[in-house]
N, C-alpha and C positions, 0 to 999 in steps of 0.2 A: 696609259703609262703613268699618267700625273698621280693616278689615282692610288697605283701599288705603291708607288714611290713616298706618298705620305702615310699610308699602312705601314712600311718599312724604316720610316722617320719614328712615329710612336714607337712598335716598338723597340727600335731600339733605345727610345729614350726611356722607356717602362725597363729596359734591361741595368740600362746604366745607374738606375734608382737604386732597383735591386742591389747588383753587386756595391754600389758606394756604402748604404744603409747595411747591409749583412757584413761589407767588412768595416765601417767602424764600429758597430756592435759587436765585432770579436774581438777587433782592437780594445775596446771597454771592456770586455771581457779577462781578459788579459793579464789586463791591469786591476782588477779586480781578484783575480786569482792571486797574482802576487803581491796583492794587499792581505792575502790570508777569507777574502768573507767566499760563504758556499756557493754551492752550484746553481741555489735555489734564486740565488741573485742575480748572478747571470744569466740564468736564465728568462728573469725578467726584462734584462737589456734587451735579447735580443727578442721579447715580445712587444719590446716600446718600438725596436724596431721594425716589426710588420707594422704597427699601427700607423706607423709615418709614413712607410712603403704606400699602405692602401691609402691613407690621406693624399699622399702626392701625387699617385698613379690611380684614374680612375679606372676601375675596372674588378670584376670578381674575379676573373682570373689570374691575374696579377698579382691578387693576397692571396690566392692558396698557392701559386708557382713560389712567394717568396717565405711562406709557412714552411715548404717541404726545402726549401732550399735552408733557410735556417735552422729548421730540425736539424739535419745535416753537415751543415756548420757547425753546430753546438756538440754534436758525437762526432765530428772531425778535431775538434781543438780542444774538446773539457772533457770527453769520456774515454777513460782508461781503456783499452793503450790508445796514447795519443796519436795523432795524426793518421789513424787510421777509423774505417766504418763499420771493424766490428767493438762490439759490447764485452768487456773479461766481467765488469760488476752488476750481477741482473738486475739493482736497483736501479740502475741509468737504464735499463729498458722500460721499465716504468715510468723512469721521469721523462725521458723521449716521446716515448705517447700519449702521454698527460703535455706534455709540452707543444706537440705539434696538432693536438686534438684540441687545446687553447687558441695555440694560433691560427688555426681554419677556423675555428667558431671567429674569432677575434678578425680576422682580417674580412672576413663576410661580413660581419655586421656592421664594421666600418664602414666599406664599398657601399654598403646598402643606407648609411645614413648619408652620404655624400654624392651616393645618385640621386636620393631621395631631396636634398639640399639642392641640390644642382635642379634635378625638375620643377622643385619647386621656385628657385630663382627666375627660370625660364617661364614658368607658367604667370609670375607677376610681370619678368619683362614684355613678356604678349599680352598680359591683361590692360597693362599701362601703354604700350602700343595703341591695340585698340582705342583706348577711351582716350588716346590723344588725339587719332584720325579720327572720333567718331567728334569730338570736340572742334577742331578745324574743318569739317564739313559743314557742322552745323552753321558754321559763321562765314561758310564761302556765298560768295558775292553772287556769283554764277556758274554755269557748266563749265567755263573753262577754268575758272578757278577750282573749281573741285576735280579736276583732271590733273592740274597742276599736284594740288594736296595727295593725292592718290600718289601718285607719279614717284614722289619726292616718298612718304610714308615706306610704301613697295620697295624705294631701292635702296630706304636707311635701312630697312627689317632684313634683308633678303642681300644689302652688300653687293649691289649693282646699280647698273645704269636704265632702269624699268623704266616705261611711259605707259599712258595711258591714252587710249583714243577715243573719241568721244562721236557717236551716229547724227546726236541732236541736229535737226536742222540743217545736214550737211549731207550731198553725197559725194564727199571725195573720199568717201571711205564704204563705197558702196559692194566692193567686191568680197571686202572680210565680212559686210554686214551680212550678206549670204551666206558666205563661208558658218559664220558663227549660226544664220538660223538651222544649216543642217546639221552642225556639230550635234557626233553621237558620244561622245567623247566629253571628260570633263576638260582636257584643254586639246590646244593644236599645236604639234609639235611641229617648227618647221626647219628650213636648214639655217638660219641667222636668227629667228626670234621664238619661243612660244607663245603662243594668245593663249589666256583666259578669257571666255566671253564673262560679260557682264550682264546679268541677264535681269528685266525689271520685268515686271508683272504683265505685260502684254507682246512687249519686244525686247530684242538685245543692243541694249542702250548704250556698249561699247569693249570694249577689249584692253586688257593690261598683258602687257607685250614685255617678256623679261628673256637680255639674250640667250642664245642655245646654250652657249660653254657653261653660262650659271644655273640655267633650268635644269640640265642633264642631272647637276651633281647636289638638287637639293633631293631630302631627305620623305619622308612621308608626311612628316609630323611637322616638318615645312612647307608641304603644299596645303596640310591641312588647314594650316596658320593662314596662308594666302585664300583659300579658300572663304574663311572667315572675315577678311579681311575684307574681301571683292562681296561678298553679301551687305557688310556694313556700305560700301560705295554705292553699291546697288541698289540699297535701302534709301541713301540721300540723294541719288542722282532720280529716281522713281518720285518721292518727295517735293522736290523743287519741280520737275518735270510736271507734276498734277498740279501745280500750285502755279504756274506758268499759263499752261491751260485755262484753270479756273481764271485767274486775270485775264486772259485774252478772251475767252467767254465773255466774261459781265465788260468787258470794254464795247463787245461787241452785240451785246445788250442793250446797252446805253447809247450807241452808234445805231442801234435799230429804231430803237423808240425815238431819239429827235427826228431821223430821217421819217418815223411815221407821223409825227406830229407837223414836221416840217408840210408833207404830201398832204396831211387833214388839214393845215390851217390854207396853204396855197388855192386845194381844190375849195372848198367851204368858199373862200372869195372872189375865186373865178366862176362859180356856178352861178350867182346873181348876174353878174353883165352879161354874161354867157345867154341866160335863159332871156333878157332881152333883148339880145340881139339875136337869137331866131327870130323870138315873136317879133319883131319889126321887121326883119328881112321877109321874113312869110304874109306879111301882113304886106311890104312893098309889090312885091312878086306879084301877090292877086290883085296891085295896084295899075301894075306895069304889061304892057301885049308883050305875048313869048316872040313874037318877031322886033322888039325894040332892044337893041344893044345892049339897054339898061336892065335890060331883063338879067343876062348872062351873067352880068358883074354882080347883081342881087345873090342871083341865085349859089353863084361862089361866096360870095362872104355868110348865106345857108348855112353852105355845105362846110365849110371851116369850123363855123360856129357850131354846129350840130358835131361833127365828128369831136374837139373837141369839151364838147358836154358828154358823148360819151365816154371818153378818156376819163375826165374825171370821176366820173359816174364810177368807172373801174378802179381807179384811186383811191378811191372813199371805200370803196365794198372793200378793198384791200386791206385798207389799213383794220377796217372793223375785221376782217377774219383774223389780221394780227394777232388784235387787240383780243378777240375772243368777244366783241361783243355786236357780231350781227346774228339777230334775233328773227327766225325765221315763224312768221304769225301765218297758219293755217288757213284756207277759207277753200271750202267747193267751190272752185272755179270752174268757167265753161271754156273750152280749148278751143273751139275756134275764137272767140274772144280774146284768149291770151294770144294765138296765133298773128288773129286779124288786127291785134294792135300794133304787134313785131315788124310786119309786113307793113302797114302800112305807113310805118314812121321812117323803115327803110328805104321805101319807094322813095319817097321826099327826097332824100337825098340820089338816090340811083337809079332814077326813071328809063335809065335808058338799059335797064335787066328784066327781062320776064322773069317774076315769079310764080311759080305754080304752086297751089294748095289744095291740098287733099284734106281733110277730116272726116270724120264720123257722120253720118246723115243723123240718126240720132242724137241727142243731147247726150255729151262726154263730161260728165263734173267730175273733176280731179283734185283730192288738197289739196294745197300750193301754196305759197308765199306769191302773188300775180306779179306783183312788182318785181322780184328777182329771176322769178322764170322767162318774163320777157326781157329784161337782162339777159337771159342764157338766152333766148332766140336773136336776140337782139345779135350779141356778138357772135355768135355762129354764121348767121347770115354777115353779118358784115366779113369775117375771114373769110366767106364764099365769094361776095363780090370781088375780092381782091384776089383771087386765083382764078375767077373764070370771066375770060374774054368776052367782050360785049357781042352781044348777038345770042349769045348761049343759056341755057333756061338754069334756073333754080330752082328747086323745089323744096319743098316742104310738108313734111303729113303725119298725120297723128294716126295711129290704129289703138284698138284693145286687144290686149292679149289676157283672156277670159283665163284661160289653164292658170297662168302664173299669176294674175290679178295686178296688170300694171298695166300704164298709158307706156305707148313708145315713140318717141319724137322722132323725127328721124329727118334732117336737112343735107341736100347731096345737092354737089354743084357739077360743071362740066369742065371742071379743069383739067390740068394732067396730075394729077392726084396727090398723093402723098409718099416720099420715097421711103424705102423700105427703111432705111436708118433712121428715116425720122419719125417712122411711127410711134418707136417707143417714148419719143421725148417731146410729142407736140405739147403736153399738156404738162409741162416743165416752165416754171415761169421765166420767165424775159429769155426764151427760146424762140427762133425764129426759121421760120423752115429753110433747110440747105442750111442751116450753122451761121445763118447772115446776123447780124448787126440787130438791135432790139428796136431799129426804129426802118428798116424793111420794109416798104410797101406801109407806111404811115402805121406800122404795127407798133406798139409797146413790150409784145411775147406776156400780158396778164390776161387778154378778152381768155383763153381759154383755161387755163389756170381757173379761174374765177369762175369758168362754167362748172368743171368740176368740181369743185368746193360746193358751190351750192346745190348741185346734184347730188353730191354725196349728202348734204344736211340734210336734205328732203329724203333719204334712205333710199334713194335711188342708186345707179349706173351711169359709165356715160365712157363711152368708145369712140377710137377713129379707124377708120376703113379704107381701102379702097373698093369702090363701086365695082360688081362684080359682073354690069350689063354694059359697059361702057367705060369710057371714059372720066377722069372725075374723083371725087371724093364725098365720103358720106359721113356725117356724125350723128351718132344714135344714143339718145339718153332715155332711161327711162323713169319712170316713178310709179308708185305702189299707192293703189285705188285705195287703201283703206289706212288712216292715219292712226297708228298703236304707240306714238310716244307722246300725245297729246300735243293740242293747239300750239304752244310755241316752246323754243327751246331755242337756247344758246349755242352758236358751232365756233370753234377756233381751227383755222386752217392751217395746216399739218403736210410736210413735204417730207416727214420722215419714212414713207413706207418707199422712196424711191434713193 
């Protein structure tokens, strides 16, 4: 109803133009006439008068209703016999049509230089809109200040009370954030507000919200304007957003690197006292009978010591895979060598575990980095000790597999294995099985991490399983008999494929 009712407002005030302008231009007329000058005079009055008709009244059709209305006027009060609409002198039909074929050209061209004034007004007040919002964005603070600028921009342009809501970092605003991803629609119309999403280059980073009574009754060429508008927010809200990112990145760059220098310099000086204090504990022990008390207390301050040296051990390879500079140096090694070194520095600390080993009767020479591979046996067997209850065997064995041309390692314990959820994430760093805490069963969540990094550098595999004959768990690595990226090479360790 609002809506006939200002249709009905215009025109009547497009009417009231009309008749004011047609009749004081007869009133000129008039007086003109009884001044003695021609027709040809008045008849110009009442062509000055379309021209202010169509000036005052936009619209074409408004100058041709007030054309035929003043033709008409002009053979109702100037053309013999007067006061009426017919013609006695055939020269007034001529001048009538020449007259009213004036004023339709004439009131057209006006309407069209005064629409044409008028768009172009409109098309600077939007041009200068924009570059003032795009202006005030550039110099906001932050997201909520460019919500603000939006917000205020929207409802000076648009002549309401618009907001703008913003996703960043929030989900109180999680249910339109959905709303707007399946939007098929350029907006949402609702019963109190319409949303516009706001849409950035990988997500929709938020919604400008203008209420229903005022959305209903904008125009096309004012959503377009909005439209325009919400790209330019879109543009700096995306902008700051990468740019937010990128600082929190290099902060967390720079948070990575001290904490790996921090872990190189700690381990580096704990490794010297560390490595003396085996060798004197091991060197007491063969000093001391395993049935003297003093034995037992040696033997823990070992087994401390030993566990961590290999912590740090893990530390140190960590930081280097970081860093991208552990350097893995090739040599034909013989497996049970690297096996029987694994084993044996394990026993040391866990003599109260059978270990069983399998190899090759044969000589098995494998490339290898020797020093990192028993590192990966190293902590594999140690995670085994620490899931399988004393009394229960370990094993360990090496085969060839001639078809595919690789050694396969394969260490299985007798615990109760690995849960199904946690399969996919044993080898996730500082993970600890069941989702426990990173220091679990004297765990760190790196020994396996670590084993796959250097299995992967060696161009190897390396999986976790449950034992399919028992009870238990098994980890199976393998490596490829024939070394095709030469003697050594550089690996940086990479958690991006998870």
């Amino acid at each position: 109803m609002k809506n006939i009712k200002d249709i009905k407002d215009i025109f009547m005030y497009r009417m009231l133009i009309i008749f004011v302008m047609i009749l004081g231009a007869s009133a000129v007329g008039h007086i003109l006439k009884y001044m003695g000058f021609s027709e040809i005079n008045i008849v110009l009055v009442f062509l000055l008068a379309i021209l202010l008709i169509a000036w005052a009244a936009t619209g074409y059709i408004t100058g041709i209703v007030a054309s035929f209305i003043a033709t008409f006027a002009f053979n109702y009060f100037f053309a013999e016999p007067y006061y009426t609409f017919s013609v006695k002198n055939p020269s007034y039909i001529i001048t009538i049509i020449l007259m009213t074929i004036t004023a339709f050209i004439t009131s057209t061209l006006t309407s069209k230089m005064k629409h044409s004034a008028l768009e172009a007004r409109e098309k600077e007040a939007e041009a200068t809109s924009l570059y003032s919002l795009n202006t005030r964005l550039t110099g906001a603070s932050d997201i909520n200040d460019m919500a603000h600028i939006s917000a205020s921009a929207v409802s000076l342009s648009f002549d309401c009370e618009a907001q703008c809501l913003c996703f960043y970092k929030s989900n109180k605003y999680d249910k339109i954030r959905e709303r707007m991803e399946n939007l098929e629609t350029a907006f949402d119309p609702g019963e109190k507000f319409w949303d516009w999403p706001i849409y950035g280059n990988e997500e929709p980073l938020g919604v400008i919200r203008i209420p229903a009574e005022k959305a209903v009754l904008m125009s096309e060429d004012q959503k377009s304007l909005l439209q325009v508008m919400i790209e330019s927010i879109a543009l700096a809200m995306d902008r700051w957003q990468a740019s937010q990112k990128q600082m929190e990145a290099d902060a967390e760059i720079v948070q990575e690197r001290y904490r790996t220098n921090l872990l190189r310099s700690i381990s580096h000086d704990l490794r010297t006292p560390l490595s003396g204090i085996i060798g004197t504990s091991e060197m007491l022990m063969d000093m001391v009978e395993e049935s003297d008390e003093k034995y037992e207390m040696i033997k823990g301050i070992f087994n401390e010591a030993d566990w961590l040296h290999g912590l740090m051990e893990n530390i140190l390879s960590l930081t280097k895979l970081d860093d991208g500079k552990l350097t893995i140096e090739k040599e034909r090694e013989a497996v049970e060598e690297i096996v029987g070194g694994a084993v044996s520095h394990i026993s040391r600390r866990f003599p109260e575990y059978e270990i069983r080993v399998q190899v090759p009767e044969e000589l098995l020479l494998v490339p290898m980095d020797a020093k990192l591979i028993e590192q990966v046996l190293l902590n594999l067997l140690d995670n085994a000790m620490k899931h399988t209850p004393k009394g229960k065997e370990i094993s360990v064995s090496v085969t060839e597999d001639k078809k595919l041309n690789i050694a396969v390692f394969k260490v299985a314990d007798q615990g109760n294995g690995i849960k199904s959820e946690d399969l996919p994430l044993v080898f996730k760093p500082f993970y600890t099985s069941g989702g426990e805490l990173a220091d679990a069963h004297r765990g760190t969540g790196l020994g396996l991490p670590i084993c796959e990094s250097i299995v992967r550098a060696h161009g190897g595999q390396i999986e976790a399983r449950n034992r399919e004959d028992g009870n238990g768990a098994e980890f199976i690595f393998t490596l490829p008999m024939e070394d095709n990226r030469g003697d050594k090479q550089g690996y940086k360790y990479s958690d991006s494929r998870r």
